[in-house]
N, C-alpha and C positions, 0 to 999 in steps of 0.2 A: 504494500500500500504506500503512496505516496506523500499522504498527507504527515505536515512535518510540526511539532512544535515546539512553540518560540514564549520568550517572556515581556511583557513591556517593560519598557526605562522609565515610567510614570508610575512604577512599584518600584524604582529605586532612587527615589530624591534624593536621599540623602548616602548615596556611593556616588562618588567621583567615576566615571561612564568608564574607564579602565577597569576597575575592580567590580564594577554591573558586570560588565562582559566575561572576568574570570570566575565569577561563581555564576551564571547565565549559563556558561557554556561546563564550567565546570560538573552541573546538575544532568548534562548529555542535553542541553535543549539544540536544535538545531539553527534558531535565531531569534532574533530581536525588532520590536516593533519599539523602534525609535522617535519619543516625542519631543520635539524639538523644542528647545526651551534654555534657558541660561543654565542649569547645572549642569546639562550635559553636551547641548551643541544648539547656540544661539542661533537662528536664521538673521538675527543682526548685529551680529559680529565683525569689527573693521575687518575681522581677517577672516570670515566664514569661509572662503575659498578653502585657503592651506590647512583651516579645521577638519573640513570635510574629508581630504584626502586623509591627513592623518587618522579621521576614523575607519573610513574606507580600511585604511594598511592594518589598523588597530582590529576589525571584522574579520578581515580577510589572515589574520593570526592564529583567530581561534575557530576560524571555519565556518564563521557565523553566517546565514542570509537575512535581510533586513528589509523593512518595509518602514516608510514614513508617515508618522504619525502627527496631526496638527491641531492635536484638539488641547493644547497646553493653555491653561486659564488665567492667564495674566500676562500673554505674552504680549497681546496691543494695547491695554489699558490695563495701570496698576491699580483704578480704584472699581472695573464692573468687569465680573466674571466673561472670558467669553467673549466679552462685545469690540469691538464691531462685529456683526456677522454677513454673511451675503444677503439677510433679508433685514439687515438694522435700517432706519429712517436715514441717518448719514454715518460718513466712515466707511462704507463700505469696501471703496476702493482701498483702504486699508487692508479687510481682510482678503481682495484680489492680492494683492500686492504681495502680503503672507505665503499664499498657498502656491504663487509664482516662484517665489524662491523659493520654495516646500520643493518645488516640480524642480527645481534645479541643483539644490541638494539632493535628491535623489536620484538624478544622473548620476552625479558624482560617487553614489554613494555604491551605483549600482543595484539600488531598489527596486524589489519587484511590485510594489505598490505605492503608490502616496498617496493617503487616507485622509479625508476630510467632510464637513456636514452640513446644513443647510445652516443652522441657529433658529434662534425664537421667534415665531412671528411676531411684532411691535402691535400692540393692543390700536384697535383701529383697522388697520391694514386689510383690506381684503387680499381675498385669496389668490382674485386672479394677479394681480401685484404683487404678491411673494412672489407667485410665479414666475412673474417677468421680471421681479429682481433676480432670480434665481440664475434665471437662462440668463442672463446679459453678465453678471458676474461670473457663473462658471466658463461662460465661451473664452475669453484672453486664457485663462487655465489650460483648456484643453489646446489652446494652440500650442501654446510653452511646451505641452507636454508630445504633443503629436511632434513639433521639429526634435524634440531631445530624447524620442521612443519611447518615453514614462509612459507604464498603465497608471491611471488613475483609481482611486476604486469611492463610493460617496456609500456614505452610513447614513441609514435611515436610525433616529436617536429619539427617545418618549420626549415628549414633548414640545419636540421643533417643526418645524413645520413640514416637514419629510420625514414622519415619523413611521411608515412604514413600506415593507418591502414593495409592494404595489405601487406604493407612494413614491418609492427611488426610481423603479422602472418604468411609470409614469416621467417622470422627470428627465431619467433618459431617453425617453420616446422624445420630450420636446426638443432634446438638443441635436435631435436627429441619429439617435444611435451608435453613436461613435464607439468604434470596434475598442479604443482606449480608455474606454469610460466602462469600468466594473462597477459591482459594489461592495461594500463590506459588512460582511453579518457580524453582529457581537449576538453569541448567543444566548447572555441572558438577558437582549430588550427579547430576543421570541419569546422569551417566556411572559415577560412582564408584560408588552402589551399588543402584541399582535393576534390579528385573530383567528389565523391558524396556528394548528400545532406547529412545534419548534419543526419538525418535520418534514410538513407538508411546508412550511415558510422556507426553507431550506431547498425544494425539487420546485417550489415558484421562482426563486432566484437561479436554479440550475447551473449551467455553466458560465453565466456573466458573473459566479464568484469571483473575488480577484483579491478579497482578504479577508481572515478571519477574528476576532477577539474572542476570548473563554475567559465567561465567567459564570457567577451563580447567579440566580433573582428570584424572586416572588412576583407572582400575579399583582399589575398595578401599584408596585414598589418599586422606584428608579434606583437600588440600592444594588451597587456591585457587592457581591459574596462572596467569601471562598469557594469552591467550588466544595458539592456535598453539602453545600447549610443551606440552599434552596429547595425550589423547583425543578429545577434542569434534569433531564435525563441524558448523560452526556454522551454516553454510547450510544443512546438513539442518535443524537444529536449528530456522532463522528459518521454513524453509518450513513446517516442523510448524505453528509457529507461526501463521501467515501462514495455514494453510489452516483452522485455528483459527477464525479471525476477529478474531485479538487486537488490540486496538487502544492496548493499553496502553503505557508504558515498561518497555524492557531497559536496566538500570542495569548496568552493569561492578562488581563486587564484590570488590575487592582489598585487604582492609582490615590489610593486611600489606606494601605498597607504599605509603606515606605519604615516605618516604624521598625519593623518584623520582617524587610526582608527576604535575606537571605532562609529563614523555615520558611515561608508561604511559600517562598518562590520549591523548594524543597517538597513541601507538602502539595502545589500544584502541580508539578512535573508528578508524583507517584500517582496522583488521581487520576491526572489523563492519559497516563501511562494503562493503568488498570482498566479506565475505558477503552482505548485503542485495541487493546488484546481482545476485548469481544468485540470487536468488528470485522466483519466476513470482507474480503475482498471482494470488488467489485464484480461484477456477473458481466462479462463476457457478451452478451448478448447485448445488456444493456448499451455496454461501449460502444457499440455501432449505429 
């Protein structure tokens, strides 16, 4: 089976992105889902260039594959979580500008994703206007990304205005389906608020996978968990996956356990591990 797993760097604030990487890899994960941010690799750094490679060389040490992550919450305004987003009132071309260099660290980085979200819709707003803020923000993205070969992949997140799988595939219906434009399941919003099972949310997305998050949730609780203290059935989950065809990384997503580390990260690696063993490889038939 191909499916590989990774851990995020938004469960390790408080390691210096070296010593993330040596217990990351040290745990057997196969990569890392990289959130850009000041402790570990600022996308506005005078020298972001020569960072990037050095992390690049720093990846490519311990064998790691990486996916970029942009959902870091104070990275354009120190005093509101999050904001600007592609559907805020103003700013926005701020958060363009973010997920541009997002798309350009992630060349460098050799990323097989660069993940990112719709944000809140602004109280007032209708919908077809999120819309068309949505589409007119993400297109400069996807250009970035089409000249420099980045997949892109967009997460449908509770309570933004792309808050579900239908809702992202929609979305990419508007931009015109662009082969580069994936999306990224975190597997415990299916639990929490989608209205099919983790599952069947999983064989709706099908092969426009392009990146995965693992975590835990409850039914209509936006609360990342260890995995095991939810909802989630994970090996359902991996086998969805799996009969998918997904070949990408599932990064563990706990960006509220930074605290603890090095066990979580320990205790998630043996969970998924445990799920992965009862997953049947994929059926042959399917594949074709």
């Amino acid at each position: 089976m191909s499916l590989r797993l990774g851990y995020g760097t938004n469960g390790f604030a408080g390691h210096r992105l070296t010593d993330a990487c040596e217990v990351i890899a040290g745990l057997g994960d196969d990569g890392l889902a990289l959130t850009l941010d000041q402790p570990h690799l600022d996308p506005y750094a005078d020298d972001v260039t020569a960072r990037a490679e050095e992390v690049r060389s720093l990846l490519d040490s311990y064998a790691l594959a990486v996916v970029v992550e942009t959902g870091s919450r104070y990275v354009l305004d120190p005093w509101r979580k999050h904001e600007p987003t592609l559907v805020s009132d103003t700013g926005r071309e701020r958060r363009v500008d973010l997920l541009c260099r997002a798309v350009r660290i992630g060349a460098a980085l050799g990323a097989e994703a660069v993940s990112f979200w719709s944000g809140t819709t602004p109280p007032g707003v209708p919908a077809e206007q999120a819309w068309a803020r949505l589409v007119d923000g993400i297109g400069p993205v996807l250009d970035e990304a089409a000249a420099l070969g980045v997949t892109c992949a967009f997460e449908p997140e509770p309570g933004m205005a792309v808050d579900t799988v239908a809702a992202a595939l929609e979305l990419r219906r508007r931009l015109g389906a662009p082969e580069h434009l994936r999306l990224t399941l975190d597997l415990g919003h299916l639990v929490c608020n989608e209205p099919l099972a983790p599952a069947d949310s999983v064989a709706l997305a099908g092969d426009l996978i392009g990146n995965v998050q693992v975590d835990d949730m409850a039914r209509d609780v936006h609360e990342h968990l260890e995995i095991g203290t939810g909802e989630l059935d994970l090996a359902a989950a991996f086998q969805a996956l799996v009969d998918t065809g997904y070949a990408g990384l599932a990064s563990v997503e706990l960006p509220r356990h930074s605290h603890a580390a090095p066990s979580v990260a320990r205790s998630s690696m043996q969970a998924m591990r445990a799920a992965l063993a009862q997953v049947r490889p994929r059926d042959p038939v399917q594949a074709r």
